[in-house]
N, CA, C and O atoms as CSV, one atom per row, in Angstrom:
chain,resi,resn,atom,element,x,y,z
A,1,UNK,N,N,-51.542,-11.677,34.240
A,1,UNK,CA,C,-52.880,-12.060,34.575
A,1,UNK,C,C,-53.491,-12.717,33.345
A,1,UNK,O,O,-53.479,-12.076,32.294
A,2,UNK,N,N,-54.059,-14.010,33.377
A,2,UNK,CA,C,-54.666,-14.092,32.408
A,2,UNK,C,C,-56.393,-14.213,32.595
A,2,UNK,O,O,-57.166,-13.834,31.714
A,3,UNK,N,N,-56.800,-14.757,33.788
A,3,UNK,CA,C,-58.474,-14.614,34.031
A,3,UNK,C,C,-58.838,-14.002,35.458
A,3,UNK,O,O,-58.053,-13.906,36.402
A,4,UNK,N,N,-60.193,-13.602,35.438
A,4,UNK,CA,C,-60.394,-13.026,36.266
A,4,UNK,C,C,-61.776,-14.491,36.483
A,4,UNK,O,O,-62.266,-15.219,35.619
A,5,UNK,N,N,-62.040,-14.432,38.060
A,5,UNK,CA,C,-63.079,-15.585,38.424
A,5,UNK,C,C,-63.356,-15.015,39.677
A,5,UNK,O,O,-62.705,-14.344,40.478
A,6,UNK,N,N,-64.690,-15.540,39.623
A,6,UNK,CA,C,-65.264,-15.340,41.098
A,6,UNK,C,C,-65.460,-13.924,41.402
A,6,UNK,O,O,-65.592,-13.754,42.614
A,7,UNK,N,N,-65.527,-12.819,40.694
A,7,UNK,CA,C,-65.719,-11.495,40.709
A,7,UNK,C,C,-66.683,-10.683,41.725
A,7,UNK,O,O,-67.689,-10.309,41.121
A,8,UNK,N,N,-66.680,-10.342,42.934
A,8,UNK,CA,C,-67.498,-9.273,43.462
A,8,UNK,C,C,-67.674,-8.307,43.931
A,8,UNK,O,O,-66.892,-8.213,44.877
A,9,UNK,N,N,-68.510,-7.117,43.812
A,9,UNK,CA,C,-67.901,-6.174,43.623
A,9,UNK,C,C,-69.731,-5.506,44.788
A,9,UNK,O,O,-70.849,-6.016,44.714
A,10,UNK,N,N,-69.356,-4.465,45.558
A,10,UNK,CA,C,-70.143,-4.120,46.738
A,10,UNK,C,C,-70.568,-2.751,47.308
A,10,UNK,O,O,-69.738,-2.052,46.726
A,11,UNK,N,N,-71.181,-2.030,47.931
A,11,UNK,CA,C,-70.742,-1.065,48.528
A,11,UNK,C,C,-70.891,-1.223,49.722
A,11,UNK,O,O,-72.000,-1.746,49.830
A,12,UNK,N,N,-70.414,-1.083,50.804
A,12,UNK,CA,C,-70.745,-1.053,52.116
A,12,UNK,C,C,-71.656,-0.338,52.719
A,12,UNK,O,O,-72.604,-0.521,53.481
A,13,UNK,N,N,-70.878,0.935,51.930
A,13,UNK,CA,C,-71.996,2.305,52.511
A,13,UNK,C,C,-71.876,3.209,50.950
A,13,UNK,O,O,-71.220,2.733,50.023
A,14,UNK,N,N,-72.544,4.449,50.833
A,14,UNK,CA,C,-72.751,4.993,49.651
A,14,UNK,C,C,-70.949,4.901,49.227
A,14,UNK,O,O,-70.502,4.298,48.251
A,15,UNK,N,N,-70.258,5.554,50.099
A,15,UNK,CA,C,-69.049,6.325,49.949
A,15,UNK,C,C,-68.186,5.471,49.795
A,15,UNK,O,O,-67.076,5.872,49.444
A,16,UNK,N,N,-68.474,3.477,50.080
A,16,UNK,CA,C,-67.408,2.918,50.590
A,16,UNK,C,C,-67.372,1.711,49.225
A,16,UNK,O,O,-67.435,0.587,49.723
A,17,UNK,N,N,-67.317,1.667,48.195
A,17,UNK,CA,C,-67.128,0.359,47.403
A,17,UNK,C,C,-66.205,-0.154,47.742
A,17,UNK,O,O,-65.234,0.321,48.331
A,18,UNK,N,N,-66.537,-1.876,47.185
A,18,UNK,CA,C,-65.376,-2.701,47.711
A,18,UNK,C,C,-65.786,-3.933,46.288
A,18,UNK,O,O,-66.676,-4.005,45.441
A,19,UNK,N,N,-64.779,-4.608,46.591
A,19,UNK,CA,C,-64.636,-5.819,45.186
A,19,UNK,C,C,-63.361,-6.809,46.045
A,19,UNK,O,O,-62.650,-6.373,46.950
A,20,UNK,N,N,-63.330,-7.889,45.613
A,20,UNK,CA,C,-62.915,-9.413,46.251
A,20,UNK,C,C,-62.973,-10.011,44.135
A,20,UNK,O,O,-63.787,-9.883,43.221
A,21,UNK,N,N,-61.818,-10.535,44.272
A,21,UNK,CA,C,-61.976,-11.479,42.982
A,21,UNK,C,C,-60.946,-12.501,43.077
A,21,UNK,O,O,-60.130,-12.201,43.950
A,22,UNK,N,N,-60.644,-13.792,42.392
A,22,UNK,CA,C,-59.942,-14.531,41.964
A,22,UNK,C,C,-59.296,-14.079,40.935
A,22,UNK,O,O,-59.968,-13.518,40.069
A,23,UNK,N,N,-57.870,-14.195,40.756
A,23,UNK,CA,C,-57.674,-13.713,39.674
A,23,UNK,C,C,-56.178,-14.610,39.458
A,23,UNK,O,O,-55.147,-14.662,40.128
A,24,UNK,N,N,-56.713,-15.417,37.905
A,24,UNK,CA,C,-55.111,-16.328,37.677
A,24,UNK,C,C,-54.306,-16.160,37.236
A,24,UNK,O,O,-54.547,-15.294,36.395
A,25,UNK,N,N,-53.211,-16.459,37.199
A,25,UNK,CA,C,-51.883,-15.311,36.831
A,25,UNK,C,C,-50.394,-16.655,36.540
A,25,UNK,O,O,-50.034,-17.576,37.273
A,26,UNK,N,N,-50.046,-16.357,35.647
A,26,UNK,CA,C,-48.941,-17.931,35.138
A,26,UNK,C,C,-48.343,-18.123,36.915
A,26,UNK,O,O,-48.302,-17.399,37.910
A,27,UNK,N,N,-47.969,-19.465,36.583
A,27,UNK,CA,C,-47.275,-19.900,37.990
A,27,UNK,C,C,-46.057,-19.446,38.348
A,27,UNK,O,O,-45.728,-19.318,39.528
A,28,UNK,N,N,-44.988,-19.057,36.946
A,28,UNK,CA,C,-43.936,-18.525,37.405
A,28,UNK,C,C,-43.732,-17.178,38.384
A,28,UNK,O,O,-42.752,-16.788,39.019
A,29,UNK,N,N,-45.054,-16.652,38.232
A,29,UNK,CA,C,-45.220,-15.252,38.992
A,29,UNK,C,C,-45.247,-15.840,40.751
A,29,UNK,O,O,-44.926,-15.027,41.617
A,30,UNK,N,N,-45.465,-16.623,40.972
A,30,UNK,CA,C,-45.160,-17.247,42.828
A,30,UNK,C,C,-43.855,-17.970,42.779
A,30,UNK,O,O,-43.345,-18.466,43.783
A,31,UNK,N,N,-43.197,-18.029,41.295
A,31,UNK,CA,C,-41.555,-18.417,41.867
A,31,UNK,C,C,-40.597,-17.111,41.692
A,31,UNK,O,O,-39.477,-16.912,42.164
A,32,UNK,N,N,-41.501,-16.191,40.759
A,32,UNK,CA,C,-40.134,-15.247,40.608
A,32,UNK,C,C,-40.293,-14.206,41.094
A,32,UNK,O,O,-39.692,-13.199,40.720
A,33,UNK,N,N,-41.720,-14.257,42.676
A,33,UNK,CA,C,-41.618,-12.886,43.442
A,33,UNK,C,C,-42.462,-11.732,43.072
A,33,UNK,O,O,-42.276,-10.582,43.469
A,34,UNK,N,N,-43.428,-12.134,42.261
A,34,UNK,CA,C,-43.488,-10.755,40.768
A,34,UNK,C,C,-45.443,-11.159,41.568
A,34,UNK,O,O,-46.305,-10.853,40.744
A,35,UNK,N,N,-45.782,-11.491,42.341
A,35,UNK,CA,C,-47.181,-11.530,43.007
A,35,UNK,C,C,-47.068,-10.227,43.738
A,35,UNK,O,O,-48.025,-9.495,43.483
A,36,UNK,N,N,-46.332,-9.791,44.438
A,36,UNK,CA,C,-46.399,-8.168,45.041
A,36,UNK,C,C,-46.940,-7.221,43.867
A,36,UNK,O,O,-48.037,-6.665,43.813
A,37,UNK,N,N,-45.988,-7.183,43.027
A,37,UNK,CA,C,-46.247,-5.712,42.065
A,37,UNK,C,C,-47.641,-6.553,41.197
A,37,UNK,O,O,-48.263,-5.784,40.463
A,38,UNK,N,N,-48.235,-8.231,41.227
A,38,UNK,CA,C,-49.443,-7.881,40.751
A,38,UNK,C,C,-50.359,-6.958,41.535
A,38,UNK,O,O,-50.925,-5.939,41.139
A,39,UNK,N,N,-50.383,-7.473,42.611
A,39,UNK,CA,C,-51.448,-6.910,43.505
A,39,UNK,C,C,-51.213,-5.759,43.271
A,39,UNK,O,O,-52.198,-5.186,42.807
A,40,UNK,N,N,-50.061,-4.939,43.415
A,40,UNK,CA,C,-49.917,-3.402,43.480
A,40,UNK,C,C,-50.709,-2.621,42.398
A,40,UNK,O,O,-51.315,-1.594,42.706
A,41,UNK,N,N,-50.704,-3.200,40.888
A,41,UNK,CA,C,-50.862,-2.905,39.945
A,41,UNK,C,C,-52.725,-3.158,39.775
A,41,UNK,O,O,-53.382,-2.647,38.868
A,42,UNK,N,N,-53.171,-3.846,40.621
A,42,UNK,CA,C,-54.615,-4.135,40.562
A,42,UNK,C,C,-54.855,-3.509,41.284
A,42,UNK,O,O,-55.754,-2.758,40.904
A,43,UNK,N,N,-54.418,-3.250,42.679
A,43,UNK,CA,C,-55.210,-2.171,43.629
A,43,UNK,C,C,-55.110,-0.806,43.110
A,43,UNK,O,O,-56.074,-0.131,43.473
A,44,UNK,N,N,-54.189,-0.110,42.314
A,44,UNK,CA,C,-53.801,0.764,41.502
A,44,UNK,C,C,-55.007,1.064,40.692
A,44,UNK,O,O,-55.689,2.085,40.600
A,45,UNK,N,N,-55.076,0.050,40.202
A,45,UNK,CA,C,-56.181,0.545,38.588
A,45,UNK,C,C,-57.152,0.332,39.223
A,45,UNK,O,O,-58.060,1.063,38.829
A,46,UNK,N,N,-57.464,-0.337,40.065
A,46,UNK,CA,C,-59.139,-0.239,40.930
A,46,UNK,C,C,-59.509,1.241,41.586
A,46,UNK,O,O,-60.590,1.805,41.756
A,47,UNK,N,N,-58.261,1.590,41.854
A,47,UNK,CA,C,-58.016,2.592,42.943
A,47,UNK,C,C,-58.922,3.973,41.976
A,47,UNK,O,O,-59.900,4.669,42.248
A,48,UNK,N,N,-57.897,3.874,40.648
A,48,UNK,CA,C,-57.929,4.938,39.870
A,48,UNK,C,C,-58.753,4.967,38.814
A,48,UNK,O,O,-59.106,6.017,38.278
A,49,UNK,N,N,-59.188,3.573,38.370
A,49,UNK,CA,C,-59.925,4.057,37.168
A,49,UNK,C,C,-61.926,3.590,37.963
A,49,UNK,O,O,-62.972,3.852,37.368
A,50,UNK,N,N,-61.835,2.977,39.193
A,50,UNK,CA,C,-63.189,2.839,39.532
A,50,UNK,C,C,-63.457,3.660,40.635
A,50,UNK,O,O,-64.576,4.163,40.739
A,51,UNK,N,N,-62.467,3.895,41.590
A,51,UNK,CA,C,-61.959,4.573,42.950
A,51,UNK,C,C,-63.098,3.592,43.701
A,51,UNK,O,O,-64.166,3.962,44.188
A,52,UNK,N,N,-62.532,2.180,43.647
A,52,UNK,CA,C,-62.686,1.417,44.655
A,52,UNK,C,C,-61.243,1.280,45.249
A,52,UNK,O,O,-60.164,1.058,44.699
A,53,UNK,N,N,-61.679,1.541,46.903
A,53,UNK,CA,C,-60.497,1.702,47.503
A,53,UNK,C,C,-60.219,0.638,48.574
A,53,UNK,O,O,-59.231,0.806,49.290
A,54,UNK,N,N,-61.063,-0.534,48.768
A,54,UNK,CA,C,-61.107,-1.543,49.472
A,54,UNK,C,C,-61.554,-2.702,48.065
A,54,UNK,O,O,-62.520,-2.768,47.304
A,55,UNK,N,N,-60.203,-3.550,48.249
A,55,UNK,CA,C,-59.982,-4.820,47.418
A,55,UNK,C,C,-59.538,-5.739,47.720
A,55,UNK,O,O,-58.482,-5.568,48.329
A,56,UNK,N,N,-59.949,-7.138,47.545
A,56,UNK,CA,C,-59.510,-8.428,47.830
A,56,UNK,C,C,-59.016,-9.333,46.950
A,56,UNK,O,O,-59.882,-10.054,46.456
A,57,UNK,N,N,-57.777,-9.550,46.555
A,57,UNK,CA,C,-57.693,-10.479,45.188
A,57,UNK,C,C,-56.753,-11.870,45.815
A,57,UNK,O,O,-55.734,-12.117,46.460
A,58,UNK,N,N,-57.534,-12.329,45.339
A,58,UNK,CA,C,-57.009,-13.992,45.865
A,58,UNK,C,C,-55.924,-14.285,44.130
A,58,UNK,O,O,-56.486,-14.181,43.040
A,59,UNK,N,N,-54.840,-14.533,44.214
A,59,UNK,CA,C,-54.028,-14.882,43.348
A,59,UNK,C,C,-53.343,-16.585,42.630
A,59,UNK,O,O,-52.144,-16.770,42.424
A,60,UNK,N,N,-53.962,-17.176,42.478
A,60,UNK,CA,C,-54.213,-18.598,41.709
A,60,UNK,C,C,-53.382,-18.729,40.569
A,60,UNK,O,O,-53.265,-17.696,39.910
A,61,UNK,N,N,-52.736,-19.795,40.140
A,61,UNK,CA,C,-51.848,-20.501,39.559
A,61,UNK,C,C,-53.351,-21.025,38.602
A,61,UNK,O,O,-54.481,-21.311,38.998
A,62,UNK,N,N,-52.647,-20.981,36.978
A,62,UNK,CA,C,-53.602,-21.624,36.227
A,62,UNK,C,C,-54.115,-23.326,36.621
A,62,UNK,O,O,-53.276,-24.107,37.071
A,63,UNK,N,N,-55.294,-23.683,36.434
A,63,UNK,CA,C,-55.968,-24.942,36.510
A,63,UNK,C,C,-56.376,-24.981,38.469
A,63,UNK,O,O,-56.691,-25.832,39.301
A,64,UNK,N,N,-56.158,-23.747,38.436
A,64,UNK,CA,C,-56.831,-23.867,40.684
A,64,UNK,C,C,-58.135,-23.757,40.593
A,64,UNK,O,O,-58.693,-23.670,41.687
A,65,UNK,N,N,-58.871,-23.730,39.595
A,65,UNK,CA,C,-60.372,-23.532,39.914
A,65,UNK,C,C,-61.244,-24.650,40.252
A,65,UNK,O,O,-62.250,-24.735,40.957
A,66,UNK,N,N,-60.114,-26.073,39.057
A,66,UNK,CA,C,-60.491,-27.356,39.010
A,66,UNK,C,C,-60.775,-27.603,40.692
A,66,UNK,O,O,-61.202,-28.655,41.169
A,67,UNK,N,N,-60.461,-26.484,41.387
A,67,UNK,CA,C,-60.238,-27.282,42.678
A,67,UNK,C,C,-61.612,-26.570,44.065
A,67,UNK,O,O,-62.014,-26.783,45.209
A,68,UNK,N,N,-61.784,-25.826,43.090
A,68,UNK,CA,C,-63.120,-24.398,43.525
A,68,UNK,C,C,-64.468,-25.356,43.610
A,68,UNK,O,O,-64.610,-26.266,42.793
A,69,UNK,N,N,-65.208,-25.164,44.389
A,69,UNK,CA,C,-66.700,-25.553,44.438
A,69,UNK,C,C,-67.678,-25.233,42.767
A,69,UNK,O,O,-67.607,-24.048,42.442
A,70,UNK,N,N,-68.162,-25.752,42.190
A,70,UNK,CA,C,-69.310,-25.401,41.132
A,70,UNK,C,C,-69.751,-24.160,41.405
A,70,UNK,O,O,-69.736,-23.408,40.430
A,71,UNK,N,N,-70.157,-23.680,42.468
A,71,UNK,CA,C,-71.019,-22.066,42.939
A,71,UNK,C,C,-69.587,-20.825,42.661
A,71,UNK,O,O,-69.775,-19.614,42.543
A,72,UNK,N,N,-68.371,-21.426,42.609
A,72,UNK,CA,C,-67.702,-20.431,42.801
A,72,UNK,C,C,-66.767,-20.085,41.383
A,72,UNK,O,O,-65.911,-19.212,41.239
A,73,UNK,N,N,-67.323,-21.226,40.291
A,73,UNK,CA,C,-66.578,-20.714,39.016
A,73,UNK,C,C,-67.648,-19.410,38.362
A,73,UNK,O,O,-67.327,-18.803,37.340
């Protein structure tokens, strides 16, 4: 992982937090398969060190933002 973008983070209800982020990660990680155990490893530490248990991470190849709306860097 190297950046995190577009970050948000919610509760639904008292009991229910939730978070959605962009997050860019070298490109070789969508050729060598290794995008599963990111996600695993982010829902993990969300899980455990915030106990948000509903997460959304959109996973981007460096320079994808160039391609993002102004509102969303």
């Amino acid at each position: 992982m190297t950046d995190v973008q577009d970050l948000h983070a919610w509760a639904v209800t008292s009991d229910l937090p939730a978070l959605s982020a962009h997050v860019v990660v070298s490109s070789d990680c969508f050729t060598s398969g290794h995008c599963p155990q990111i996600l695993d490893q982010l829902q993990t530490c969300f899980i455990g060190h915030f106990e948000v248990e509903h997460s959304t991470f959109q996973l981007e190849p460096a320079g994808h933002a160039a391609h993002e709306m102004g509102a969303h860097l």
